[in-house]
Each structure stands twice: as C-alpha cells, then as structure tokens.
C-alpha positions as CSV (number, residue, x, y, z in Angstrom):
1,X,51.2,45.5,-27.5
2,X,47.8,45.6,-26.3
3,X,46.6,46.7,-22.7
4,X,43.2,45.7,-21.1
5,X,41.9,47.1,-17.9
6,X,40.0,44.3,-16.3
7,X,40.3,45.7,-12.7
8,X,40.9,49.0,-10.6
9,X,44.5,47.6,-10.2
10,X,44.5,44.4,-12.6
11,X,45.5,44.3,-16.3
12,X,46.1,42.3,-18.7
13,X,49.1,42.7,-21.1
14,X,48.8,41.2,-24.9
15,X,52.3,40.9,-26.6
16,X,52.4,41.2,-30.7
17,X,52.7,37.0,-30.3
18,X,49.8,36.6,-29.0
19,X,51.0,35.7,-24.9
20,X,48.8,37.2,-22.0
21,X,50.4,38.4,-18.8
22,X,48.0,39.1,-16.0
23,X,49.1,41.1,-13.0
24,X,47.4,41.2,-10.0
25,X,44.6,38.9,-10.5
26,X,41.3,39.7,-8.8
27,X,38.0,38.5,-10.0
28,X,35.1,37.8,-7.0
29,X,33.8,41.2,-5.4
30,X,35.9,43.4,-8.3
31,X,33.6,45.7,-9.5
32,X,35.2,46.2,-12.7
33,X,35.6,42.7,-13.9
34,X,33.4,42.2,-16.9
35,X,31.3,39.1,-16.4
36,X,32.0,38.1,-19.8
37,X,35.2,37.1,-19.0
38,X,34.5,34.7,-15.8
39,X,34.6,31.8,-17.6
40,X,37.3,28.8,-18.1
41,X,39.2,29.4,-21.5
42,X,39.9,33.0,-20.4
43,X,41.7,32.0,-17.1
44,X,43.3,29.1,-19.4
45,X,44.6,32.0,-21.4
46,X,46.5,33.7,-19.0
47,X,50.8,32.7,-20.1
48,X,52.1,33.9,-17.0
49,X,50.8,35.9,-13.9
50,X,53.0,38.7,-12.2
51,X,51.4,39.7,-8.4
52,X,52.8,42.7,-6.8
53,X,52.2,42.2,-3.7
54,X,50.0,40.1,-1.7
55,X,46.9,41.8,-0.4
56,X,43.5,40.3,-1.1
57,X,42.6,42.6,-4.1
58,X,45.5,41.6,-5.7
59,X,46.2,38.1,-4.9
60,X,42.2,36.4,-4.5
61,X,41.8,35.3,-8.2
62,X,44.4,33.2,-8.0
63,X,42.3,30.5,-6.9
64,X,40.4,30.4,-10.1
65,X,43.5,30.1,-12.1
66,X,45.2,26.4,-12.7
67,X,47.7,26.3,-9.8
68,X,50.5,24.8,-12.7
69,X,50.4,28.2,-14.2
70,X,53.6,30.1,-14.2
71,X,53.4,33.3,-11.5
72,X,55.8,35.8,-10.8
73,X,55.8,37.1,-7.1
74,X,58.7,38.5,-4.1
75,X,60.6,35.8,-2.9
76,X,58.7,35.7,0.6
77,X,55.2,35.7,-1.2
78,X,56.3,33.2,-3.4
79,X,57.0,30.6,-0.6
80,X,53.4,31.3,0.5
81,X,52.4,30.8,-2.6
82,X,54.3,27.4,-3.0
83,X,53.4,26.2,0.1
84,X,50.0,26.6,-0.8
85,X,49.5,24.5,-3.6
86,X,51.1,26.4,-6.7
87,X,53.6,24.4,-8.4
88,X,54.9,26.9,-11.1
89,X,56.2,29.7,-8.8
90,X,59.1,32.0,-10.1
91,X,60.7,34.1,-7.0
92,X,62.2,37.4,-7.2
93,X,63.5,40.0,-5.7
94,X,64.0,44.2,-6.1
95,X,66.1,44.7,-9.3
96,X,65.8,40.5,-10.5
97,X,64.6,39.7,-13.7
98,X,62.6,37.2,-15.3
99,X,63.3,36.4,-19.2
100,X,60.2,35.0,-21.2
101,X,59.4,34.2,-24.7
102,X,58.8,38.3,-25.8
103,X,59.5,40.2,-22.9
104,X,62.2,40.4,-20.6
105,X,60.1,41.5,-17.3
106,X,62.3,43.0,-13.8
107,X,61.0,43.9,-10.5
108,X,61.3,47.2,-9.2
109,X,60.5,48.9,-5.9
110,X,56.8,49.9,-4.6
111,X,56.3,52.0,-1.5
112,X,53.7,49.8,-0.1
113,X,52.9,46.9,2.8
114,X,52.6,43.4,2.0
115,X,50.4,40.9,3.7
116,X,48.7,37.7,3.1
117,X,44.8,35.9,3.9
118,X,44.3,39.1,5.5
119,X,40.8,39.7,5.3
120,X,40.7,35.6,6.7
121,X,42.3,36.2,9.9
122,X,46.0,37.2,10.8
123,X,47.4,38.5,8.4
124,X,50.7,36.5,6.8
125,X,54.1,38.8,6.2
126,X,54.8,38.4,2.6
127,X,57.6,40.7,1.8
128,X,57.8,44.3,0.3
129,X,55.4,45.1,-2.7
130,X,56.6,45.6,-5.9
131,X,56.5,47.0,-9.4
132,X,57.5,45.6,-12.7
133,X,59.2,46.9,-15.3
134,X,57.9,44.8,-18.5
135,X,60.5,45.0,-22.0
136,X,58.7,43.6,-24.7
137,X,60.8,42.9,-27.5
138,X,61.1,44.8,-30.9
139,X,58.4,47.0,-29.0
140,X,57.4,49.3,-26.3
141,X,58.7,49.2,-22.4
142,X,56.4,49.5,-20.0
143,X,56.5,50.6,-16.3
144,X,53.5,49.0,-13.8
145,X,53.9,50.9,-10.3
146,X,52.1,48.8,-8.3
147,X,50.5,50.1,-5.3
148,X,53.1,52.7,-4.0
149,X,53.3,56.3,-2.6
150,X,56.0,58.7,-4.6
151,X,59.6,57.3,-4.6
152,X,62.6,58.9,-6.2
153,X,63.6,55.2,-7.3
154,X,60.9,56.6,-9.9
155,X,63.6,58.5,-11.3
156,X,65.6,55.7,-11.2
157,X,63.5,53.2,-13.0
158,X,62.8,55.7,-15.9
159,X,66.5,56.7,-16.6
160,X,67.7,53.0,-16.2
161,X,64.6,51.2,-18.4
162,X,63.8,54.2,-20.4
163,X,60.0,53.4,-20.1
164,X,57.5,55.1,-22.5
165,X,54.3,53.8,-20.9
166,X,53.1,54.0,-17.1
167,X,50.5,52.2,-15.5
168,X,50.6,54.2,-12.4
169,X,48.4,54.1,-9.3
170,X,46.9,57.3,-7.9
171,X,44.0,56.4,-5.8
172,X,44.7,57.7,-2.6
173,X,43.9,56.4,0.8
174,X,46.3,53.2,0.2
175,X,48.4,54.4,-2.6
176,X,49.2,58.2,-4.0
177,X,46.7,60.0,-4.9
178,X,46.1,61.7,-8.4
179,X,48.1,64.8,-7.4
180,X,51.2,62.5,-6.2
181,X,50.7,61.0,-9.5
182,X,51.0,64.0,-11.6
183,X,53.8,65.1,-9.7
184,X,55.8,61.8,-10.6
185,X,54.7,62.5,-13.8
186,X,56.3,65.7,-14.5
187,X,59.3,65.3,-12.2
188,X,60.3,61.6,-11.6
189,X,59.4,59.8,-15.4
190,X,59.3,60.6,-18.7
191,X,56.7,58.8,-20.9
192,X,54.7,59.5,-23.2
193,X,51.6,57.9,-22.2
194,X,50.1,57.0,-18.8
195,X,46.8,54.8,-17.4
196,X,45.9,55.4,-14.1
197,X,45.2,52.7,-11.8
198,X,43.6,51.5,-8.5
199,X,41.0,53.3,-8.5
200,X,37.3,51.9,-8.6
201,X,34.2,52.7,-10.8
202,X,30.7,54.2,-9.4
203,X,27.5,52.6,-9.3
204,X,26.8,54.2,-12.7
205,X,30.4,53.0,-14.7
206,X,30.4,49.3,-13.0
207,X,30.5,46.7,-15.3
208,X,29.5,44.3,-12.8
209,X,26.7,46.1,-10.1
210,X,26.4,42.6,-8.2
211,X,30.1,43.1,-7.2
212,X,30.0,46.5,-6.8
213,X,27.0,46.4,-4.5
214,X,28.3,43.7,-2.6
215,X,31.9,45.4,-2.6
216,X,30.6,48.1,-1.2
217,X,29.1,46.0,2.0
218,X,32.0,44.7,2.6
219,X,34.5,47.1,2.0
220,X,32.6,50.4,1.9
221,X,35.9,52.6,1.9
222,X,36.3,52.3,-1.6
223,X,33.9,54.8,-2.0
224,X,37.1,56.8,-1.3
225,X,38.7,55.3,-4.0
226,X,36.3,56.1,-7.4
227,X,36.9,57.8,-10.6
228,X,40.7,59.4,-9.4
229,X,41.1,58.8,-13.0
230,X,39.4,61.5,-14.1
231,X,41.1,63.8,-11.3
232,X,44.4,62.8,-12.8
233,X,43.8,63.2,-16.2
234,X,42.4,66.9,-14.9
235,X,45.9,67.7,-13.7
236,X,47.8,66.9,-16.4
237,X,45.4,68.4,-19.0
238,X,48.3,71.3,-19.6
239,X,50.9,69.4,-19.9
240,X,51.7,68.3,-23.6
241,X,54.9,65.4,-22.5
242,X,52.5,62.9,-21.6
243,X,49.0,61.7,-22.8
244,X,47.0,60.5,-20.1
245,X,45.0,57.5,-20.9
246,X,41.5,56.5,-19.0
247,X,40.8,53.1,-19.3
248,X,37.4,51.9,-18.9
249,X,36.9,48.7,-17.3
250,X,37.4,45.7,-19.7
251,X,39.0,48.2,-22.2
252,X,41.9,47.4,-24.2
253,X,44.0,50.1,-25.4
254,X,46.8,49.2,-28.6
255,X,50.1,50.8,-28.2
C-alpha cells in the first residue's frame, strides 16, 4: 500500500490493486498541493473519498471532483452533502463500517468540531468529526486520526484494529500538538510507523508559493501551524517502537 501526502491534512491511499482513496480533499488555497496534479484524470482517479469532518480545509475540493463519485462522510455531513448535489453519498456513524473492493474501512472517534460553508457565512452543524480506521486486505491496517486532541478511545482503536501505521495530526492550535502526539504515541497506540499531519509547509518547502502566499492573506494563522513535523519527529527521536515518517508534500511513501 502506497501513501501520498498531497496536503497538510489530505492523503491519498494506493491499495496493491491499484484503487485510490482520498480523505479530506482540499485543493484551491492548499499550499502543499502540487500543481501537477490539478488536472482532470487525477480527480477522475480518485475510487472513493472519505471526509472527516466538514470544515473548509477539508471538505472545499469536493467541488472539483464528479459529484457521482462515491464519498464517505458522518451521517449529518452526509445529508449536507446530498442535499447539495452529490448523488453517491455513503453515511456513517462512530464504530460503522464501510466494505470495499480491498479494504474494509470503519469510523472511529475524533476530538474535534464539525461545521459546514463556514468561511461563506453561518456556519452549518455537521456532526462530530471523525477518524478512519482503513483494513486493507492481505496487507497493512492503518489508523487516520483526523483532526482531534488526545483521546483514550486511542487506546481503544489500537487494541481493537491492531493498527501498524498512524497518520496522526499534531499541529496544534486546532488539533494536538506534536507533544500530545508523542504522548499518544508512547502511551495510547502501538505502531510501528507514524506520518504526521495537519501541519503546513513554509514559504521555502511550498510546493505551490501562489497558494501559500495567498493562504497566508487569508488565513494568516497558519503560520502557527508549519513544520510541527519536524518537532514531532524531534520527540520521538529516542524512542526505537515507532519510526516516524515526514512526508513531504506530494510524497508517496510504500509500506
């Protein structure tokens, strides 16, 4: 299984068959979308599209993706969704599952909010965010967080699923930080390898400086926000269990 990093929180998972799961698509203003990849037959790509929750950073790039496309989402988000124009919306809920072709994918809990259009006025409820617990078949199970502070359902996830890989966030400011991350890391799971997530590149590791500059107009707290990776991987530099992995931006990593 293959991993890309096209996003501070967005990734794209490659299955041994070939099928592409997106989670958390985000493409205009994200500074770590590779330009090489805004065009048509990638977005046609995509096999199914899992959204955590429903914040703009997470949710925008849906609108350049064919609205038959199958997506994953919380039941409340997903009736947004539908009522919205997407016609190939699967609903779940904390601890629900959803079976595909090569991976049998369930929803777990975030510690997060949830809202909707809310950088276009007020703000839409749309449920509790989520995490996703991803079982490929005949290969490795991995464990997406989400956005989400420290949980002991952590603990939970990793004695139930028994995942080896964590994409786990550890910005700060919305989400844990790096030291809440290395904390759930030695305490809550057990895997061998871990990617960092939500954080944002600088000016000088940007792999798109038009977003980035115009990112940083509009929403200039992401400053806040950049290179946590390495601050993580800092952390956990000691501690032999768990390899920490720093993904570039449009990076793909093969486990």
């Amino acid at each position: 299984m293959k991993v890309t990093r096209l996003g501070h929180a967005m990734y794209l998972l490659k299955s041994k068959n070939g099928r592409n799961y997106l989670i958390d698509p985000f493409f205009d203003l994200n500074p770590g979308f590779p330009l090489a990849l805004d065009r048509q037959d990638f977005y046609d790509s995509i096999d199914a599209i899992f959204l955590t929750h429903g914040h703009f950073d997470h949710v925008s790039g849906l609108s350049k993706i064919n609205p038959e496309k199958l997506i994953i989402a919380q039941y409340e988000l997903a009736l947004i969704l539908l009522n919205n124009g997407f016609t190939n919306v699967f609903p779940l809920n904390l601890g629900g599952s959803i079976d595909l072709e090569d991976v049998k994918v369930t929803m777990v809990p975030a510690v997060h909010t949830s809202s909707y259009q809310e950088t276009e006025g007020k703000p839409i409820y749309a449920g509790e965010a989520c995490g996703y617990v991803f079982d490929f078949k005949d290969d490795i199970v991995l464990y997406h967080s989400g956005d989400t502070y420290l949980s002991y359902d952590m603990k939970l996830i990793q004695e139930m699923y028994n995942p080896t890989v964590s994409i786990l966030s550890c910005s700060g400011q919305f989400t844990m930080g790096p030291q809440g991350a290395a904390f759930a890391i030695k305490n809550l799971l057990n895997v061998k390898y871990v990617i960092p997530s939500h954080t944002f590149p600088t000016q000088e590791t940007t792999v798109n400086p038009d977003a980035f500059n115009q990112l940083m107009k509009t929403v200039p707290i992401v400053e806040h926000m950049m290179d946590k990776d390495k601050q993580l991987k800092e952390l956990l530099k000691d501690y032999p269990k768990t390899e920490v992995i720093v993904l570039g931006y449009g990076e793909e990593f093969e486990f």
